[in-house]
LUMBAFI-229706 format. One record per residue (C-alpha): x, y, z; chain; residue in one letter; residue number from 1. Coordinates in pm, whole numbers. Each point is the difference from the previous one (the first is absolute). Layout:
LUMBAFI-229706
       X       Y       Z  mol  type  seq
       X       Y       Z    A     A  NUM
...
end
This chain:
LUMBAFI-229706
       X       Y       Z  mol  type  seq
     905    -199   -2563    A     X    1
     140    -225     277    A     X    2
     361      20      86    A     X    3
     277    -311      47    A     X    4
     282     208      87    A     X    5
     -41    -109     368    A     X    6
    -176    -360     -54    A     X    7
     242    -166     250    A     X    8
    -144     273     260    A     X    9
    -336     -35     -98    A     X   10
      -9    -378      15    A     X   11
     127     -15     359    A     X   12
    -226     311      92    A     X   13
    -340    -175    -150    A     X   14
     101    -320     188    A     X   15
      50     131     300    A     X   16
    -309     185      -9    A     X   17
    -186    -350     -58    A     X   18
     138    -145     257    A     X   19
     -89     305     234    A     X   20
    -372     -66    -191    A     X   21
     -44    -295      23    A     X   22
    -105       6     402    A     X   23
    -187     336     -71    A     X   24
    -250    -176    -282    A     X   25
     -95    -274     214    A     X   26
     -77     193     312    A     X   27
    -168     282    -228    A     X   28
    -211    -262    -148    A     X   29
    -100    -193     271    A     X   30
     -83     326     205    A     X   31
    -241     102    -294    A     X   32
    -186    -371     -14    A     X   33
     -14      70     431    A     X   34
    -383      38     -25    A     X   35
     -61    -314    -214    A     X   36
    -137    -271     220    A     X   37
      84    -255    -207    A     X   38
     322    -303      58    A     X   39
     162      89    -325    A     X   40
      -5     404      56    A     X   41
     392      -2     101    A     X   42
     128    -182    -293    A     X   43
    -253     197    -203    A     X   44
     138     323     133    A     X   45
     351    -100     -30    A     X   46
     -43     -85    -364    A     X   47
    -159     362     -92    A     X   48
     263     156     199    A     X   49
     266    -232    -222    A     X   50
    -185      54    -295    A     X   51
     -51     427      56    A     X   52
     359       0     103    A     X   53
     140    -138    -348    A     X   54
    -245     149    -257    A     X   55
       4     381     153    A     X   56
     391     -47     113    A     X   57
      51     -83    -382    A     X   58
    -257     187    -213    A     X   59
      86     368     267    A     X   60
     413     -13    -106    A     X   61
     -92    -113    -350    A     X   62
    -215     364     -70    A     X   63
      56     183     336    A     X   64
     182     339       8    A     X   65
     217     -76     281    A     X   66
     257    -214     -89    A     X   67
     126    -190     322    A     X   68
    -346     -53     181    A     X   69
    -131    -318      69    A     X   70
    -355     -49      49    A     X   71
    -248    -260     172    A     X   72
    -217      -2     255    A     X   73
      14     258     314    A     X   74
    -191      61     305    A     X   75
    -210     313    -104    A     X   76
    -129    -198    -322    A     X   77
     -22    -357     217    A     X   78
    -234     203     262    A     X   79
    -214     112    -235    A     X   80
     -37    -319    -200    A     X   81
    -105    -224     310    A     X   82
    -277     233      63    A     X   83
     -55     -52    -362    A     X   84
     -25    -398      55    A     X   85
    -123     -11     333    A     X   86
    -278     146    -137    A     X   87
     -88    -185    -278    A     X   88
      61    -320     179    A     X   89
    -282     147     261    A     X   90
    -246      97    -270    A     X   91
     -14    -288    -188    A     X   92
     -26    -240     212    A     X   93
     335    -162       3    A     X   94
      30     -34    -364    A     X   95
     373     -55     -79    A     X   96
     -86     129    -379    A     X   97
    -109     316      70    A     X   98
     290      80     257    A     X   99
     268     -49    -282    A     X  100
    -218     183    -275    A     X  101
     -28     283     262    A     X  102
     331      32      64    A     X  103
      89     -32    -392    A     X  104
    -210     235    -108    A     X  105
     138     237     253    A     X  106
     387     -10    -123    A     X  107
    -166      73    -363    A     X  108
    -161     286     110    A     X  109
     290     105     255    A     X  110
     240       1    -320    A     X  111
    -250     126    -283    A     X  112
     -15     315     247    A     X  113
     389       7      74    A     X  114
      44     -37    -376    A     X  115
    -292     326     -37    A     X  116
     230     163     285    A     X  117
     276     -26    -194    A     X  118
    -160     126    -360    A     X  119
    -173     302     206    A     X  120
     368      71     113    A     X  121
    -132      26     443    A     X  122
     359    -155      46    A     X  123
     129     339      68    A     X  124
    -250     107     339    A     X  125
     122    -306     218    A     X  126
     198     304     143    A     X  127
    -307     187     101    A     X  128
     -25    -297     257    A     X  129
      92     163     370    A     X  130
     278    -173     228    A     X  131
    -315     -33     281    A     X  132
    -218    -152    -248    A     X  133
     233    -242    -110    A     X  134
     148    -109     338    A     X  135
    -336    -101     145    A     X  136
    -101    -144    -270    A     X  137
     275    -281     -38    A     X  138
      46      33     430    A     X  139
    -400    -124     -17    A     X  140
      87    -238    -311    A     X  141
     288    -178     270    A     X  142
    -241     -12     246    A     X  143
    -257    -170    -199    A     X  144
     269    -246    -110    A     X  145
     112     -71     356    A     X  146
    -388     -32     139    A     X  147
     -61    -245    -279    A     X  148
     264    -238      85    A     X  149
     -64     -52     344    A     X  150
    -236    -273     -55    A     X  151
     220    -235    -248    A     X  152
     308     104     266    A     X  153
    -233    -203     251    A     X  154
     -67    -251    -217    A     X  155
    -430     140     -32    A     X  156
    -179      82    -276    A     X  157
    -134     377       3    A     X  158
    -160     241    -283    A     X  159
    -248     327      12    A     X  160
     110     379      78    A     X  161
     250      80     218    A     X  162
    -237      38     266    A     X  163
    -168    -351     -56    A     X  164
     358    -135      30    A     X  165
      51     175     343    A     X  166
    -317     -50     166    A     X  167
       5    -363     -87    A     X  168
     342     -62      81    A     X  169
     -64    -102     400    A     X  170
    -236    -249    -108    A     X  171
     259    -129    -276    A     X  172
     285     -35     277    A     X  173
    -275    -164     204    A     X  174
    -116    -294    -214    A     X  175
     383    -107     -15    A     X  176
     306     130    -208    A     X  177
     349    -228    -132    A     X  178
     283      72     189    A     X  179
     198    -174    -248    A     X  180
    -120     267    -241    A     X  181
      40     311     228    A     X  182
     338    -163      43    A     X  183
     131     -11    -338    A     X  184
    -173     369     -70    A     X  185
     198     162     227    A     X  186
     354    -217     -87    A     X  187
    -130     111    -327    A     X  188
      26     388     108    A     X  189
     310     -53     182    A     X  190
     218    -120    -250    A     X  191
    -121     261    -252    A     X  192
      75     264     293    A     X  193
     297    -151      64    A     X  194
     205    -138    -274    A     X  195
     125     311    -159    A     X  196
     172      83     298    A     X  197
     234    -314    -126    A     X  198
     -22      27    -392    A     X  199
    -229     216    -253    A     X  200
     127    -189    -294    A     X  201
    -277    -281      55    A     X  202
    -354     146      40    A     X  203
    -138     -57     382    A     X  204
    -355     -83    -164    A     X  205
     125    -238    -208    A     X  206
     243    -172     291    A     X  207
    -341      -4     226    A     X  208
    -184    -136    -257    A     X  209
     230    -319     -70    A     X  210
     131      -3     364    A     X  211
    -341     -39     194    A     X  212
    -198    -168    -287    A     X  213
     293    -299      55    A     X  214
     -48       1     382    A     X  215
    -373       9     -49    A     X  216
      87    -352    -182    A     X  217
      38    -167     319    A     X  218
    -313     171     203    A     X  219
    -261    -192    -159    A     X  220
    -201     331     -87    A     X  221
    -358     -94    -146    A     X  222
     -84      58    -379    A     X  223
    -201     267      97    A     X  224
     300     247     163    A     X  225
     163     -58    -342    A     X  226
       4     149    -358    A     X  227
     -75    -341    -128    A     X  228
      26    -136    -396    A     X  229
      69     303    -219    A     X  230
     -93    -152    -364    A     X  231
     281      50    -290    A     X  232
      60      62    -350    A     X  233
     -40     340    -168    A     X  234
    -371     176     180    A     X  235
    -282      56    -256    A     X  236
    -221     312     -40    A     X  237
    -263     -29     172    A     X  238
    -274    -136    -262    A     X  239
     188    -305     -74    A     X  240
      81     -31     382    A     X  241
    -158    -324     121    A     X  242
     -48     144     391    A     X  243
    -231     232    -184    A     X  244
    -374    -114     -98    A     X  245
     -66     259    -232    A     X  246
    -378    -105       1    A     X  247
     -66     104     385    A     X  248
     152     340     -13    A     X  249
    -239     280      40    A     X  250
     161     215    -246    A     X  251
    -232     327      90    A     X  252
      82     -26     356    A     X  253
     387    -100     -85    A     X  254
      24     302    -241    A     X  255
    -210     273     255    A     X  256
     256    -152     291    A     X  257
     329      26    -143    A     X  258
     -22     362    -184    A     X  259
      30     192     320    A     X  260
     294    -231     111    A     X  261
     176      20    -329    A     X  262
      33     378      64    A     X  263
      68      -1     338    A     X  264
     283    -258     -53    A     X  265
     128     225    -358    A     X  266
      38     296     256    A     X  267
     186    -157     257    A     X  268
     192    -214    -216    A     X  269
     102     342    -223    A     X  270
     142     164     341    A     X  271
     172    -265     152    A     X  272
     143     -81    -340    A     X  273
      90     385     -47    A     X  274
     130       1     314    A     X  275
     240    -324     -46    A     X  276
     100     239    -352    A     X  277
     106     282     208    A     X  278
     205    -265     255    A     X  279
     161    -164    -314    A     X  280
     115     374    -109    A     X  281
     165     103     271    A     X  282
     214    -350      18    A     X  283
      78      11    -359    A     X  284
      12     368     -85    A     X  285
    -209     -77    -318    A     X  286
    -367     157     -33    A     X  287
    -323    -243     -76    A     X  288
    -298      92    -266    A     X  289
    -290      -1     259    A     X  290
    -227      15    -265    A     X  291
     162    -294    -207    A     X  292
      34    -190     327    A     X  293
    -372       5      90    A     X  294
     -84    -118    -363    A     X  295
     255    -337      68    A     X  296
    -183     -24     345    A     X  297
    -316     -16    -120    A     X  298
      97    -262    -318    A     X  299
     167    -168     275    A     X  300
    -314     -48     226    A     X  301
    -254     -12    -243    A     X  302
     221    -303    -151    A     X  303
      12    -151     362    A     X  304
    -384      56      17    A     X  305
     -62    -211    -248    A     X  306
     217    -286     133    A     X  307
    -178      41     319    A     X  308
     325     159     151    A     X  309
       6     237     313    A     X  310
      58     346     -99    A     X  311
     282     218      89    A     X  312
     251     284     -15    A     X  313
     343      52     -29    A     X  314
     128     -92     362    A     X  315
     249     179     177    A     X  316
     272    -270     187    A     X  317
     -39    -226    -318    A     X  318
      85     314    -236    A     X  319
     271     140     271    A     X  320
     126    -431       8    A     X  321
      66      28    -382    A     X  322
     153     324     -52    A     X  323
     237     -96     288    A     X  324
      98    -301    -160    A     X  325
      80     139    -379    A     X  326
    -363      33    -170    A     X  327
     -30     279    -196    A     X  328
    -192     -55    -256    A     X  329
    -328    -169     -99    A     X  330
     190    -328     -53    A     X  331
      -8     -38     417    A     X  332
    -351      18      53    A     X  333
     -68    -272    -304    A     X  334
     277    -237     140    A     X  335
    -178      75     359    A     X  336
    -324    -111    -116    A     X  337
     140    -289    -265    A     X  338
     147    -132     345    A     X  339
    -322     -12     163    A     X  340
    -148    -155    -319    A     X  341
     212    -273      41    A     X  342
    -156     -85     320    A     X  343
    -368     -19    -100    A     X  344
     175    -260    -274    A     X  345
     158    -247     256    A     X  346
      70     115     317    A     X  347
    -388      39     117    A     X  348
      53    -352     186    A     X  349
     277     147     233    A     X  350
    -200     281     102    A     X  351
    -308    -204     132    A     X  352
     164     -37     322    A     X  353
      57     326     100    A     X  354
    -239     108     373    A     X  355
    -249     232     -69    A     X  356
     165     202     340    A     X  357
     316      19    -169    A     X  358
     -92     209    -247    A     X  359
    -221     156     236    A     X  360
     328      70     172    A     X  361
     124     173    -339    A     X  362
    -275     235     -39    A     X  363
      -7      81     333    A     X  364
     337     147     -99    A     X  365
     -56     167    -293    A     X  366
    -302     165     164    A     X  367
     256     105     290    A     X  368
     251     165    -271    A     X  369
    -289     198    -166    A     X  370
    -144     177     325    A     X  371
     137     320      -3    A     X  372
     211      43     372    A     X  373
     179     324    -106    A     X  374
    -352     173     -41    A     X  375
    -120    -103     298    A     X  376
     276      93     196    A     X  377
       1     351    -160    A     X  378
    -340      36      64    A     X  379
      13     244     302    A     X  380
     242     228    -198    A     X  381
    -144      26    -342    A     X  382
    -274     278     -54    A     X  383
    -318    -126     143    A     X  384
    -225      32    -310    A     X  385
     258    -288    -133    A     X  386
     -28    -217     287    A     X  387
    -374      54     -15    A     X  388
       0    -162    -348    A     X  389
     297    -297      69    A     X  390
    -234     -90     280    A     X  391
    -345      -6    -148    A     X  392
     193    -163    -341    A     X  393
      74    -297     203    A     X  394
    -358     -32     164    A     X  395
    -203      19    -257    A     X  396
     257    -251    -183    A     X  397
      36    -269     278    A     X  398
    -420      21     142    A     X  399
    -159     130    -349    A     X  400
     112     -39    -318    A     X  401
     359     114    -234    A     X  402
    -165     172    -266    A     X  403
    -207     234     227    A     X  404
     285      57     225    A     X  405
     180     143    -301    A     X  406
    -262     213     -78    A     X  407
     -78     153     338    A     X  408
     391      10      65    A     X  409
      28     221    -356    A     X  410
    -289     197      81    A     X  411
     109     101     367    A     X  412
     378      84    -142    A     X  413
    -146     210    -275    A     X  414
    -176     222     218    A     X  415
     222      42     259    A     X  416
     260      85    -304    A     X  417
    -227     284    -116    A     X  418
       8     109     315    A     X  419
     361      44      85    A     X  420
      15     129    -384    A     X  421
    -248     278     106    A     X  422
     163      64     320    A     X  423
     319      68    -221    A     X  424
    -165     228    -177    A     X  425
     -80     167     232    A     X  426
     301      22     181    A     X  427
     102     228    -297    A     X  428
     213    -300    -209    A     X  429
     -47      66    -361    A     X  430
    -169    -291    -284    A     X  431
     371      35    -147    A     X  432
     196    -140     290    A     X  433
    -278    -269      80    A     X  434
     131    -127    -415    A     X  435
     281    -207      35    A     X  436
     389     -29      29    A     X  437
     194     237    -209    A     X  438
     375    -181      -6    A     X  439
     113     241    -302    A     X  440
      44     325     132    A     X  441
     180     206     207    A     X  442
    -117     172     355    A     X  443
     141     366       9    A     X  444
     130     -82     344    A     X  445
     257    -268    -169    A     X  446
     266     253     -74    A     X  447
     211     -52     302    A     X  448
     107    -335     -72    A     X  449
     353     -96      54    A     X  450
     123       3    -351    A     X  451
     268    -297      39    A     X  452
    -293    -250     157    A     X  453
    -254      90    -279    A     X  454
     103    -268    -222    A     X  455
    -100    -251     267    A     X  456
    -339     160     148    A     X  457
    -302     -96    -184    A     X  458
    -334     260     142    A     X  459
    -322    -190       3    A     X  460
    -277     302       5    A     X  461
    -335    -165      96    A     X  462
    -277     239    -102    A     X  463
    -313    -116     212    A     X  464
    -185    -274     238    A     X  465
     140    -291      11    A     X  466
    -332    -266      -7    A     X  467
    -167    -316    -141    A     X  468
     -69     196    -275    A     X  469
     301     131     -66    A     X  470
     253    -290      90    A     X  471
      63    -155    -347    A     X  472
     133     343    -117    A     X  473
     193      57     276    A     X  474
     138    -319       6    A     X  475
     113      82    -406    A     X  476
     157     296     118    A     X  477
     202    -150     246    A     X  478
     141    -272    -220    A     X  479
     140     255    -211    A     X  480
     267      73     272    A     X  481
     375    -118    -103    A     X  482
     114    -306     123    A     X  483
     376     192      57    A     X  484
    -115     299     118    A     X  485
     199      66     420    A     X  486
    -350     209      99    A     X  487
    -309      31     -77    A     X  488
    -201     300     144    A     X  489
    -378     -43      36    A     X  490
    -182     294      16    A     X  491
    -325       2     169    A     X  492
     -93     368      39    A     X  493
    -278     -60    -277    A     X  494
    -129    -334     177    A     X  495
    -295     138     272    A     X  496
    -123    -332      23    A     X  497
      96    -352      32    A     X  498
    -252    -372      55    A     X  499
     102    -308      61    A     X  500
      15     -93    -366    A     X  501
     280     277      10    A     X  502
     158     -51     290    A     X  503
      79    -336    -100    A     X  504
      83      47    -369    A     X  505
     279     280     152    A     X  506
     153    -235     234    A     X  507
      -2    -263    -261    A     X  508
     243     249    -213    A     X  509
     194     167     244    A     X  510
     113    -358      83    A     X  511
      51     -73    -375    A     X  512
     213     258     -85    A     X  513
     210       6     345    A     X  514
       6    -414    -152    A     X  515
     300     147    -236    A     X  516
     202     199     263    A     X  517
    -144     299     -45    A     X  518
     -82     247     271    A     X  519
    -363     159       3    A     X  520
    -112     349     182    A     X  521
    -256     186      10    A     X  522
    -141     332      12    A     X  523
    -319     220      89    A     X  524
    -197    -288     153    A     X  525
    -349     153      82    A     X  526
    -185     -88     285    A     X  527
    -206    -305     -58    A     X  528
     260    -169    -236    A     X  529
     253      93     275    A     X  530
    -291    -186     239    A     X  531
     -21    -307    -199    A     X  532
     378     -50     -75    A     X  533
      73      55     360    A     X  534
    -274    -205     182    A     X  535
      63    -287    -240    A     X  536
     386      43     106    A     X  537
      91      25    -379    A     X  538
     197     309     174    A     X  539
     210     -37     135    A     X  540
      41    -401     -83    A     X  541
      -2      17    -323    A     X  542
     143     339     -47    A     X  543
     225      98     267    A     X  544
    -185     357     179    A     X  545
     306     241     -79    A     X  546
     -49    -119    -366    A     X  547
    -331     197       8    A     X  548
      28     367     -33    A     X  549
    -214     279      48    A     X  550
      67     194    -334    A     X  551
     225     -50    -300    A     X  552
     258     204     104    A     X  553
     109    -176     305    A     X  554
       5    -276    -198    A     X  555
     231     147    -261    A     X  556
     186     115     311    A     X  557
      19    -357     112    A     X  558
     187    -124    -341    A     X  559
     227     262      69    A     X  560
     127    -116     274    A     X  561
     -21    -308    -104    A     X  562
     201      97    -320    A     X  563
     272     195     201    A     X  564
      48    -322     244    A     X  565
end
């Protein structure tokens, strides 16, 4: 049952997170229809992004199980899908038919899968997902975008794999590029870089978008560096479309092509949707229904398929956009896509005129925001079997293909998991302290404690490794700690070993907690926790070095003082 008891918050939310989407769909769809040779391919790919923005933004609130996402297309799913076309356009010849009937056929299967997802209740193992895994993926995902956009940011036209796009690019920048394209591109990236240092209250994509498009106005830019005619009125499935010749479709080959696709776009689209869930969470302190959010994904796209719309996910800065601006509820991602609605009925004309390098110069920042820089940077002081698999993540993602560089990524942690579980083991560490987090009861050693400060300490005892695997629970446990408690003491002597899934997801609530003025310590870090809180400077930045003790009873010692004082 959808709630109106914040409809004035939800109204401004969802329209502020059309605005924000509007850009977005245009440059998603356009970068999908990149390998169609043909002069109507822009406005062809802005109208499926349009179209995939307002049927899966709509239909994903209406039945999705997290109630202030909005959905529409993203870069993971926009990758995937202009393989998807490139390919079709390349097999059959240049037939225009087939291309859309691909690409249709793949958002039904992408949300007939999401929607089996949901039934067969996989929601829950997005956790199983390591930090590594996850970081090169999207880092390789940003790097794709980026890649891809250097041609339109010149004002060329480039398709093919990334290494195509690369090896062909001196002869590209050869035959002649547009200033007046590269120009606006990069004015393009510098107001979006640059306006929020004087307001965040208008969107910087949105600005850029109006801002350049008008200054384009008087450059006399060529029909071909433009979006051109978007058609109007309310989009029609894809059997009564009349771009599609239903007669020259190859329906074997269409059906054998898009199967494949359709899975590999319901897998990414479940993480980075689950992922988006988790984001929404933590803003609005609520908790999503993974499995009833993949079956509203997957009515979403396979209702976008058949309209011929892009595919998508629930998408991060449009979801973070709403809930910032009063959504709460489903009501904000309908009014978010009703918005963009009301463009494909009579606002398509406006749009015509927007450069091609303009929204080039969008993507180019979007594809910037997803790489993953912290990772990176950290990557000389995480363990080395998780650097090993951030690195060879993003390889296989940018140079081979997304799907397989999940697989190999999962494969690689897995074993290297078993292994530091074995070495455990072996170390002498018991299958009961490898369990969980026990928060209920009491360590024998908690006797000492100052009785007149025990009304204001809260104990956290974590009771194992903190890992990917692990993560979600931990992250429960820690939420259960009292918003008015004065200190909170972690203790760690059960923790032997800590990732980069964990090292992050403890920094991320140390810093919530110490968020209400409360004062965190710690005790009994072992060695390679004490390694990866230290090297990553979460002691003593974070957590000030003489709030770390070396067993509970200098810490009880500690309050103590601090009671007496």
């Amino acid at each position: 049952m959808i709630k109106t008891n914040n409809l004035k918050g939800d109204i401004f939310g969802g329209v502020t997170a059309g605005i924000v989407a509007l850009p977005l769909a245009l440059a998603f769809g356009i970068q999908a229809f990149g390998g169609v040779n043909d002069p109507s391919a822009a406005s062809m790919g802005a109208l499926a992004g349009l179209v995939g923005a307002t049927m899966l933004g709509f239909f994903a609130a209406l039945f999705g199980g997290t109630h202030s996402q909005i959905s529409g297309p993203t870069g993971p799913m926009t990758v995937v899908t202009a393989t998807l076309i490139s390919g079709a356009w390349a097999s059959t010849g240049g037939n225009i038919s087939s291309v859309l009937i691909s690409m249709a056929l793949a958002g039904l299967f992408c949300g007939l899968f999401q929607i089996l997802f949901g039934i067969i209740k996989l929601g829950k193992y997005i956790r199983y997902i390591p930090y590594p895994v996850l970081s090169g993926f999207m880092s390789g995902i940003g790097v794709i975008i980026i890649l891809q956009q250097i041609y339109p940011l010149l004002g060329l036209k480039g398709s093919g794999s990334m290494i195509d796009l690369l090896v062909g690019l001196p002869a590209a920048v050869g035959g002649g590029i547009s200033v007046t394209a590269l120009l606006l591109g990069l004015a393009t990236i510098a107001i979006i870089f640059l306006f929020p240092l004087i307001t965040k209250k208008v969107p910087a994509t949105l600005v850029a978008l109006i801002v350049v498009t008008v200054v384009s106005l008087f450059c006399n830019m060529p029909d071909n560096l433009t979006i051109g005619l978007i058609p109007s009125g309310l989009p029609l499935p894809f059997f009564a479309n009349s771009a599609v010749d239903l007669g020259s479709v190859d329906w074997g080959m269409a059906l054998k092509a898009s199967v494949i696709p359709g899975l590999t776009l319901a897998g990414l689209g479940s993480i980075d949707t689950l992922l988006t869930s988790v984001v929404a969470d933590n803003i609005t302190k609520t908790k999503h229904n993974s499995n009833k959010e993949l079956i509203g994904q997957g009515i979403g796209n396979a209702i976008a398929g058949l309209f011929c719309g892009l595919p998508g996910a629930g998408a991060t800065m449009r979801t973070v956009v709403n809930v910032k601006s009063g959504g709460r509820t489903q009501i904000s991602g309908m009014v978010h896509a009703l918005l963009l609605l009301a463009v494909l009925l009579g606002l398509g004309s406006l749009v015509k005129y927007v450069p091609l390098s303009v929204l080039a110069g969008i993507l180019i920042t979007v594809g910037w925001g997803i790489i993953d820089f912290r990772g990176f940077k950290d990557l000389l002081k995480i363990p080395r079997a998780d650097a090993v698999v951030l690195i060879v993540v993003f390889l296989v993602t940018v140079f081979v293909d997304l799907l397989t560089a999940v697989g190999i990524g999962m494969v690689i942690a897995c074993v290297l998991f078993m292994k530091r579980a074995s070495d455990l083991v072996e170390g002498g560490y018991s299958s009961q302290e490898m369990t969980g987090f026990d928060k209920e009861s009491p360590w024998a050693d908690e006797g000492g404690m100052p009785d007149t400060a025990k009304h204001s300490i809260y104990i956290q005892r974590l009771n194992g490794p903190i890992f990917f695997g692990t993560i979600n629970k931990f992250k429960e446990v820690m939420q259960d700690v009292p918003v008015d408690a004065k200190i909170v003491i972690i203790r760690m002597r059960l923790v032997s070993f800590m990732d980069q899934s964990g090292l992050y997801a403890m920094e991320e609530a140390i810093k919530e907690i110490q968020s209400h003025g409360t004062q965190v310590l710690m005790t009994i870090i072992q060695p390679q926790p004490m390694y990866m809180l230290t090297t990553h400077k979460v002691i003593p930045e974070v957590i000030p070095q003489d709030h770390t003790f070396p067993t509970f009873e200098a810490c009880t010692e500690y309050l103590k003082l601090k009671v007496e004082n």
